[in-house]
KOLTOR-990603 format. One record per residue (C-alpha): residue number from 1; z, y, x; residue in one letter. Coordinates in steps of 0.2 Angstrom, whole numbers. Last residue first. Example, Ala and Ser with C-alpha at 12.3 -4.5 7.8 and 13.67 -1.06 7.14 Angstrom:
residues 2
2/36/-5/68/S
1/39/-22/62/A
***
This chain:
residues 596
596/223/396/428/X
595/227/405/412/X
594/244/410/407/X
593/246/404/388/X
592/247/422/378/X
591/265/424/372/X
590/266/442/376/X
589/249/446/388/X
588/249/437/403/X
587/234/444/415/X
586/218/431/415/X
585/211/435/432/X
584/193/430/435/X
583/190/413/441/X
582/182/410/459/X
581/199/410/466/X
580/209/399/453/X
579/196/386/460/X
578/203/386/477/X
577/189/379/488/X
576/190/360/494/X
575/174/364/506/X
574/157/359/506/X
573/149/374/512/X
572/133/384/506/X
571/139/386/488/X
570/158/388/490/X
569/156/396/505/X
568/143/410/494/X
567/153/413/480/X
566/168/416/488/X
565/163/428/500/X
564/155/437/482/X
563/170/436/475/X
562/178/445/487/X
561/166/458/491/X
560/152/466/502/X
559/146/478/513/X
558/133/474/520/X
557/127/477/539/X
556/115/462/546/X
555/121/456/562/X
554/126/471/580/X
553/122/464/595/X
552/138/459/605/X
551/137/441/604/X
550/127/434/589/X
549/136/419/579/X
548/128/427/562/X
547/115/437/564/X
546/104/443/576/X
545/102/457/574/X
544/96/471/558/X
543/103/487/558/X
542/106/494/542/X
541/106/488/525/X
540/121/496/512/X
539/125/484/500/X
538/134/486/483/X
537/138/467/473/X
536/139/470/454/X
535/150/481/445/X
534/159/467/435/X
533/161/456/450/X
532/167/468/461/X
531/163/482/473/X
530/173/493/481/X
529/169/512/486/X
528/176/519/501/X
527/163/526/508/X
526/163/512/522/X
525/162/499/510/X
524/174/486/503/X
523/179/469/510/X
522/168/471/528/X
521/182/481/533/X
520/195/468/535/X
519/191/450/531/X
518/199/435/537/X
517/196/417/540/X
516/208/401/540/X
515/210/384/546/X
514/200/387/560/X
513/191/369/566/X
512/174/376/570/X
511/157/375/565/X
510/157/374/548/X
509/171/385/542/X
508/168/399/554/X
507/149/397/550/X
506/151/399/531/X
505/162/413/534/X
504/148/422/544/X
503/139/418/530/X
502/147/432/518/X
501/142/444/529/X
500/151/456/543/X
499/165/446/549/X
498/168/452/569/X
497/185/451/568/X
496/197/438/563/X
495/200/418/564/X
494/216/411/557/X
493/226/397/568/X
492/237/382/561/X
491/249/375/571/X
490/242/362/585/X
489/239/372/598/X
488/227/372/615/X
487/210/365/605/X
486/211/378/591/X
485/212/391/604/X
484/197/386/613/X
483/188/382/597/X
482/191/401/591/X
481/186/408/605/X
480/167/400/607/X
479/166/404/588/X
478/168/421/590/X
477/167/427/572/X
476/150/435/568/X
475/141/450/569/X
474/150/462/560/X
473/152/472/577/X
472/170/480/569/X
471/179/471/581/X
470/173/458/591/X
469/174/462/608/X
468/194/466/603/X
467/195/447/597/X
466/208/442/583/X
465/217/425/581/X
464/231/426/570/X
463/239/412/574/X
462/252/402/562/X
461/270/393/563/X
460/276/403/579/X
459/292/392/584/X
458/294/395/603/X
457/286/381/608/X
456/270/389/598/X
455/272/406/606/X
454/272/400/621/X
453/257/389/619/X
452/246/403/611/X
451/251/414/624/X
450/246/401/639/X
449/229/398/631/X
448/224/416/629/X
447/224/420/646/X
446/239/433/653/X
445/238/445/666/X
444/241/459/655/X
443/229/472/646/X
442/233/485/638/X
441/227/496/624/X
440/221/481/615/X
439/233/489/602/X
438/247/491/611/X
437/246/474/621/X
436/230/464/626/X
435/230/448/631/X
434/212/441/644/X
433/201/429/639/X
432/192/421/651/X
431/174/420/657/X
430/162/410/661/X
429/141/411/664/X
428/140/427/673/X
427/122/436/671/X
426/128/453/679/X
425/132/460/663/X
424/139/444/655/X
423/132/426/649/X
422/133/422/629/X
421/132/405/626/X
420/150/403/638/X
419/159/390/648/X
418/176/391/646/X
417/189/398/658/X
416/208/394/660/X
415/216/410/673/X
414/216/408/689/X
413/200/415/693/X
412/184/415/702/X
411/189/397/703/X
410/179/396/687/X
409/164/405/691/X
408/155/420/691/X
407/169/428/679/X
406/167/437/662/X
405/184/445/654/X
404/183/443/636/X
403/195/452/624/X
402/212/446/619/X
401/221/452/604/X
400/235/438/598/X
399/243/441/580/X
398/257/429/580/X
397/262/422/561/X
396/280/418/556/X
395/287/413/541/X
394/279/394/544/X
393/292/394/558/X
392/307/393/547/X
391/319/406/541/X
390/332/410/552/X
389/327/399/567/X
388/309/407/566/X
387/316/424/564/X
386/326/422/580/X
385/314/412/590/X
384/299/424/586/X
383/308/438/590/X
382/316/431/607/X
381/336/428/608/X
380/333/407/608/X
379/329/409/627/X
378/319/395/629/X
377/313/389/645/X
376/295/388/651/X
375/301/390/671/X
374/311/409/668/X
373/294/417/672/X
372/281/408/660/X
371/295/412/647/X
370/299/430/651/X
369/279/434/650/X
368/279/424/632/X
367/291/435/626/X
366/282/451/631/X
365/267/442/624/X
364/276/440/608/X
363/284/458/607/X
362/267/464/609/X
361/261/456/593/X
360/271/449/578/X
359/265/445/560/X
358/277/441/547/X
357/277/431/532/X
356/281/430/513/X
355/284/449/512/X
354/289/456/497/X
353/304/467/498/X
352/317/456/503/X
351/305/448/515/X
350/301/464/524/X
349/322/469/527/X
348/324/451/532/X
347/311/457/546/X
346/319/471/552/X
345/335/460/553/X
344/329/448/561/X
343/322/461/573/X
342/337/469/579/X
341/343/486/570/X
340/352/499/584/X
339/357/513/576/X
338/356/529/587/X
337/353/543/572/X
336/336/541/573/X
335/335/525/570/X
334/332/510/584/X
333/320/496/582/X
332/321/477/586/X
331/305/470/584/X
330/292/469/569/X
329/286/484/569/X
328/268/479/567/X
327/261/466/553/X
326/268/462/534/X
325/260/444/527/X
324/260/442/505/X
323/256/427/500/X
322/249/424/483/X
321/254/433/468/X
320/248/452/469/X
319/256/463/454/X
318/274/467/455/X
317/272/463/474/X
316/262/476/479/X
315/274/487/472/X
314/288/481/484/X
313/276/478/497/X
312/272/496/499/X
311/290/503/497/X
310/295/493/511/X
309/278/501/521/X
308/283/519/519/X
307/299/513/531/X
306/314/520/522/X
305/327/508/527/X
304/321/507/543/X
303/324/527/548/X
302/310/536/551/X
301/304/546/566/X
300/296/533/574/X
299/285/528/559/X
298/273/517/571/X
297/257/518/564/X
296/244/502/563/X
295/254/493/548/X
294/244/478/547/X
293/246/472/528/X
292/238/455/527/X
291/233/449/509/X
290/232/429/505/X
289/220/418/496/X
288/208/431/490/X
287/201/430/474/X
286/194/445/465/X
285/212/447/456/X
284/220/447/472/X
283/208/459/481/X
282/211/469/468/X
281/229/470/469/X
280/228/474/487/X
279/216/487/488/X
278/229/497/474/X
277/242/494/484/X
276/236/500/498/X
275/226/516/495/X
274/209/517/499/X
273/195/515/512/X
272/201/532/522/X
271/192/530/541/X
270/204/542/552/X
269/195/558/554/X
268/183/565/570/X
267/177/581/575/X
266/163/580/586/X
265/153/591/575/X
264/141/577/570/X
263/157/568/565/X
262/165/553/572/X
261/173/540/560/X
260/191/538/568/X
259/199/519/567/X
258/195/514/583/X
257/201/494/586/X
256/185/490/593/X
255/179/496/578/X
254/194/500/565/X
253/194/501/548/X
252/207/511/537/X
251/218/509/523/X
250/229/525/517/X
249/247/530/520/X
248/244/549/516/X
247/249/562/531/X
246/236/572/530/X
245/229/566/546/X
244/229/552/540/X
243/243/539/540/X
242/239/520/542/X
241/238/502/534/X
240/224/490/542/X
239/222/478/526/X
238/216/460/527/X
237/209/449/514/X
236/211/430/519/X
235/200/417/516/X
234/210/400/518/X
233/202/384/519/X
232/208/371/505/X
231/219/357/508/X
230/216/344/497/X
229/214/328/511/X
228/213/338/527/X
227/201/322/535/X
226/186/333/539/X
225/184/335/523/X
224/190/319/513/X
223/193/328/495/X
222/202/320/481/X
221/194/323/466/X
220/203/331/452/X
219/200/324/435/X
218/190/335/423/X
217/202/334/406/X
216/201/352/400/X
215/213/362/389/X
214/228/348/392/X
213/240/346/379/X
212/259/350/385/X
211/272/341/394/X
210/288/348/400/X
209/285/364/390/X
208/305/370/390/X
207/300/387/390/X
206/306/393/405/X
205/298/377/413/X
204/281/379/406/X
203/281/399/411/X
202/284/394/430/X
201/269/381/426/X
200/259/392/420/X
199/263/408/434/X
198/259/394/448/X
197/241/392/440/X
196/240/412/438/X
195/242/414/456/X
194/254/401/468/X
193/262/413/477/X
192/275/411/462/X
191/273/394/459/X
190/277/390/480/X
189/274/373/484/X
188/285/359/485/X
187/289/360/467/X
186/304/354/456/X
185/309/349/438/X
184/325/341/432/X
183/331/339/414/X
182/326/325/410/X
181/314/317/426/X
180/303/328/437/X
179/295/331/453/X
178/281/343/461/X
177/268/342/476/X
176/276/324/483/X
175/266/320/496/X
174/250/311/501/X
173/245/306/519/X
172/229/303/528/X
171/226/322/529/X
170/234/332/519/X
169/234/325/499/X
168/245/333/485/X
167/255/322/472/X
166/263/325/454/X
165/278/312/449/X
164/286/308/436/X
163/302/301/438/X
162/309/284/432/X
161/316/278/451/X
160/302/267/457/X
159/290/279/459/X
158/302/286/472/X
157/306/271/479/X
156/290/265/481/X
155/283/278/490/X
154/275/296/489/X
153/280/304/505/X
152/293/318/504/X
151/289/332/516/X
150/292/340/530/X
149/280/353/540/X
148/279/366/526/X
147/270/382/517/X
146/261/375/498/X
145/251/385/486/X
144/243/378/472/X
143/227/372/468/X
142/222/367/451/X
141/210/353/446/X
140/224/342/440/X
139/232/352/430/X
138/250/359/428/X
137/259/367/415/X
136/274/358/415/X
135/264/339/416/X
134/251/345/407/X
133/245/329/396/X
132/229/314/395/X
131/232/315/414/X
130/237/299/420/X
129/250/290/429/X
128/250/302/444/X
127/249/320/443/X
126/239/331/454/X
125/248/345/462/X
124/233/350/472/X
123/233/360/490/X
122/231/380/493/X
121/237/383/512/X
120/249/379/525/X
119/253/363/531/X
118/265/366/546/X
117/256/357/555/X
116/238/356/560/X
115/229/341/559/X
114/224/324/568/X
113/239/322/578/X
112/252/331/569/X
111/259/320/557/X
110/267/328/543/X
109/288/327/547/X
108/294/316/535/X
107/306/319/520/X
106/320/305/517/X
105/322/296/499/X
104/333/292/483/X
103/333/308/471/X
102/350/316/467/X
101/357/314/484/X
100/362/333/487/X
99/355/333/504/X
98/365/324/520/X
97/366/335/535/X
96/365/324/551/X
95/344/319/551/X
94/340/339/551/X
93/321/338/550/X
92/321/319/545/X
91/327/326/531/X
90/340/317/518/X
89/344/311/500/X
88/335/320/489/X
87/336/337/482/X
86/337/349/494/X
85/319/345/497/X
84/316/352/482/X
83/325/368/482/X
82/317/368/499/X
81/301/372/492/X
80/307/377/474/X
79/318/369/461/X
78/321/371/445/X
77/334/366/433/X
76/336/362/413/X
75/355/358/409/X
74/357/340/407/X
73/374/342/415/X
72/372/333/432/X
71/362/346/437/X
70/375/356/435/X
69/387/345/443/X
68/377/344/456/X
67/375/362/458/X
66/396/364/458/X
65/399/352/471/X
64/387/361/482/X
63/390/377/481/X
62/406/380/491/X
61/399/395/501/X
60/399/385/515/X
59/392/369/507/X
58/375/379/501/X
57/373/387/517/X
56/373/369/526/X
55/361/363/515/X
54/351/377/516/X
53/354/377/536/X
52/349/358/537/X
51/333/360/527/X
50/326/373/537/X
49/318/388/530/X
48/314/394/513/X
47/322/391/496/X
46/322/393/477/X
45/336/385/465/X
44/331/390/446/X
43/344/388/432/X
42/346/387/415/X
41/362/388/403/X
40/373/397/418/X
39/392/394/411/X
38/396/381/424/X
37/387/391/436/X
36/395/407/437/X
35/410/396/447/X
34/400/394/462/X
33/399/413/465/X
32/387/426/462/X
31/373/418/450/X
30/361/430/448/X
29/354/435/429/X
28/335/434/426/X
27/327/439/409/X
26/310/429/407/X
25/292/436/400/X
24/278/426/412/X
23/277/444/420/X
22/298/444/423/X
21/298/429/429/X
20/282/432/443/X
19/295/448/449/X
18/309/440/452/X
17/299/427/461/X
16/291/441/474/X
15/308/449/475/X
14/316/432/483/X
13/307/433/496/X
12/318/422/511/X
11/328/411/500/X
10/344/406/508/X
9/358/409/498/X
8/349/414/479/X
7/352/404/462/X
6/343/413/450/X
5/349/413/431/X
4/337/411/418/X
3/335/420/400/X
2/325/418/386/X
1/318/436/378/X
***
């Protein structure tokens, strides 16, 4: 079995690329000081965050000499998100701390004006100069997946310099995907979150495959929807994580955020769809761009370190790679025994064990209440601020629950309004949307719009837009909501609740600017029983309404899958869609090549 040391200071989940070397067949060793690398034969240099504090990290701990060095050497090495970036010259994202110089060149923040930033999402890794060969394992119509807001462009300099080069399209602007010459080799995205394409091209470069033949020569097509370049549109299987009332972690589904199914008796149970991590890793193999764990219990009792939902990620992990986003408890948290453990630390806690992101809810509107109140200052000591600081914004989601709140008129209220399709009780034509806490449990005298701008100066990196009216209807997202938000923010923003059919995806994508969709319940059905692509698509009819964008009627009940989500954006909506997403999953097998 080769062998690869693991370079590890700043890296936020570093479990989940242990884990995607050890299924493409690789023993790891950890380098511990500076010194273990002038014996190390190969090495792989991963990182998240802020350029500046890896770079920073790196010189404290008396790294930086000895990496160069290595590098230097001819010794194969890797790097990864910032292990990239760390590589060239400087950042405009810390313009004082120099990088390790080895490639000429100064990454750029992506231009915000016409797109969201930080780019997040599946993107291409096409190489330029030809594609007659794999450049380590990767092709030209594979997507893989990238979380940034700096990046190298492609210019002449670095063309210039003798390395090869593969690129990826946002917008208007193309960037450096991945980067080689000799002995070097790095990727802006994530090969490990990156599904069986990022699993090829981490097995390429562990078995010194800098260029291979490739299996089919269709060149990649550089997409101009709506001006994203390659970016594809997320669709995001979500788990709601909860005991029962025997005490089992099972997934649940809510409607309007109740998770008991109500008996004939009157007795109710919480709604049991399945285990966790068995959920996840089918959704993963089916397709889906990301899994959300929202852990809907509070564990009170327990101590952190043996939070049920640790040990969740930790196996999910083994088997599931794409992103991986842990929801609720993430704030500061006091054990039984009167230990006192703040919220960064909770949180490194979720990324050591799997977690790529982490979703935040009450604690951000509390936070965005004291910044309203204090004149819009910062106070650097919020949740979001803190993790956000530690390991960069794109780590850090905001799940926001607002409901409707109908008005007369505008001055009815001081609170921003739109003008709404679907009118109120009494005939009102505007409402607002009010921000719930606890669950929806609450509601505070907060709009929409100001959280969503708090939470964005503060250094939120994503939305994750859900809607209490529309929870568990499966009649549709709510469009008016999700093009109010999308027009307040610049970073990206997920729409959730309501889906019910496969078209009500189509319609989120088509009709409004969301970046992002996710599925809860509608993703398997409400016996419990999930379908697939082998067993054919299950459906259960019901109550036929209006459809899709109907407010408050209940659409056409089925319950669907994955794949079948897939299926049907990719055939009704012109969209830059994942390809790896729509193939089966091709598991390694020995010295099988990894499939994408």
């Amino acid at each position: 079995m080769s062998k690869v040391h693991l370079l590890d200071t700043v890296s936020g989940n570093i479990c989940s690329l242990v884990n995607a070397i050890e299924r493409v067949g690789c023993e790891i060793e950890w380098i511990k000081s500076p010194e273990d690398l002038a014996t190390a034969e190969r090495v792989i240099f991963p990182g998240v965050g802020n350029f500046g504090h890896c770079m920073q990290t790196l010189s404290n701990a008396g790294y930086t000499e000895p990496l160069k060095a290595f590098i230097n050497s001819g010794k194969p090495f890797m790097g990864i998100c910032v292990g990239l970036q760390a590589l060239f010259t400087a950042s405009q994202e810390s313009p004082s701390t120099p990088g390790l110089g080895i490639i000429p060149g100064t990454l750029r923040l992506f231009d915000s004006a016409t797109k969201s930033v930080p780019h997040i999402g599946w993107n291409s890794a096409a190489t330029r100069g030809g594609i007659e060969r794999s450049f380590y394992g990767l092709c030209p119509y594979s997507k893989y997946y990238y979380v940034h807001s700096y990046a190298m462009p492609v210019d002449g300099g670095v063309l210039a310099g003798g390395w090869d080069v593969a690129t990826g399209v946002y917008g208007e602007e193309e960037f450096v995907g991945a980067i080689g010459k000799g002995n070097v080799f790095a990727t802006q995205f994530h090969p490990e979150k990156s599904g069986t394409a990022g699993l090829r091209v981490l097995k390429a470069f562990l078995n010194d495959l800098c260029t291979s033949p490739l299996t089919d020569v269709r060149v990649a097509e550089r997409a101009e929807r709506s001006g994203l370049g390659g970016l594809t549109r997320r669709i995001i299987a979500c788990l709601d994580v909860r005991t029962n009332d025997q005490g089992d972690l099972v997934v649940t589904k809510g409607d309007q955020y109740d998770v008991r199914e109500k008996s004939a008796e009157g007795t109710s149970q919480v709604r049991n769809l399945g285990k966790p991590v068995e959920l996840a890793k089918r959704y993963f193999e089916d397709g889906a761009d990301e899994i959300t764990f929202l852990n809907i219990t509070s564990f009170r009792n327990c101590p952190l370190a043996d939070l049920p939902m640790l040990e969740i990620l930790r196996q999910t992990s083994k088997t599931v790679f794409v992103p991986l986003t842990i929801g609720g408890g993430i704030k500061d948290i006091t054990d039984p025994d009167g230990t006192v453990h703040p919220a960064l630390e909770v949180a490194t806690l979720y990324f050591k064990s799997g977690a790529d992101k982490v979703s935040i809810g009450t604690d951000a509107v509390t936070a965005a209440e004291e910044y309203y109140a204090s004149g819009e200052c910062l106070s650097g000591n919020t949740t979001i601020e803190t993790i956000s600081k530690a390991y960069g914004n794109q780590a850090v989601v905001v799940s926001v629950d607002p409901k409707r709140v109908y008005v007369a008129s505008p001055s009815a209220t001081p609170h921003t309004t739109i003008k709404t399709a679907f009118v109120g009780p009494r005939g009102e034509e505007y409402c607002w949307y009010q921000c719930t806490i606890r669950g929806g449990r609450e509601g505070r005298d907060m709009d929409v719009h100001q959280l969503v701008r708090a939470v964005e100066a503060m250094g939120a990196g994503e939305i994750l837009l859900n809607c209490i009216d529309k929870d568990g209807s499966n009649s549709g997202f709510d469009l008016e909501l999700i093009d109010a938000v999308k027009g307040t923010i610049r970073i990206p923003v997920i729409a959730s609740s309501g889906a019910g059919v496969p078209e009500h995806f189509v319609e989120v994508f088509e009709k409004t600017g969301s970046d992002a969709a996710l599925g809860a319940g509608m993703v398997v059905s409400s016996e419990g029983v999930h379908s697939s692509a082998s067993e054919g698509i299950s459906s259960r009819e019901g109550a036929v309404g209006e459809g899709c964008g109907g407010w408050g009627g209940v659409g056409e009940r089925r319950w669907t899958g994955m794949v079948e989500i897939r299926e049907v954006v990719i055939a009704r909506v012109q969209l830059d869609i994942c390809p790896m997403a729509v193939l089966p999953f091709i598991p390694y097998c020995g010295s099988a090549r990894v499939a994408s």
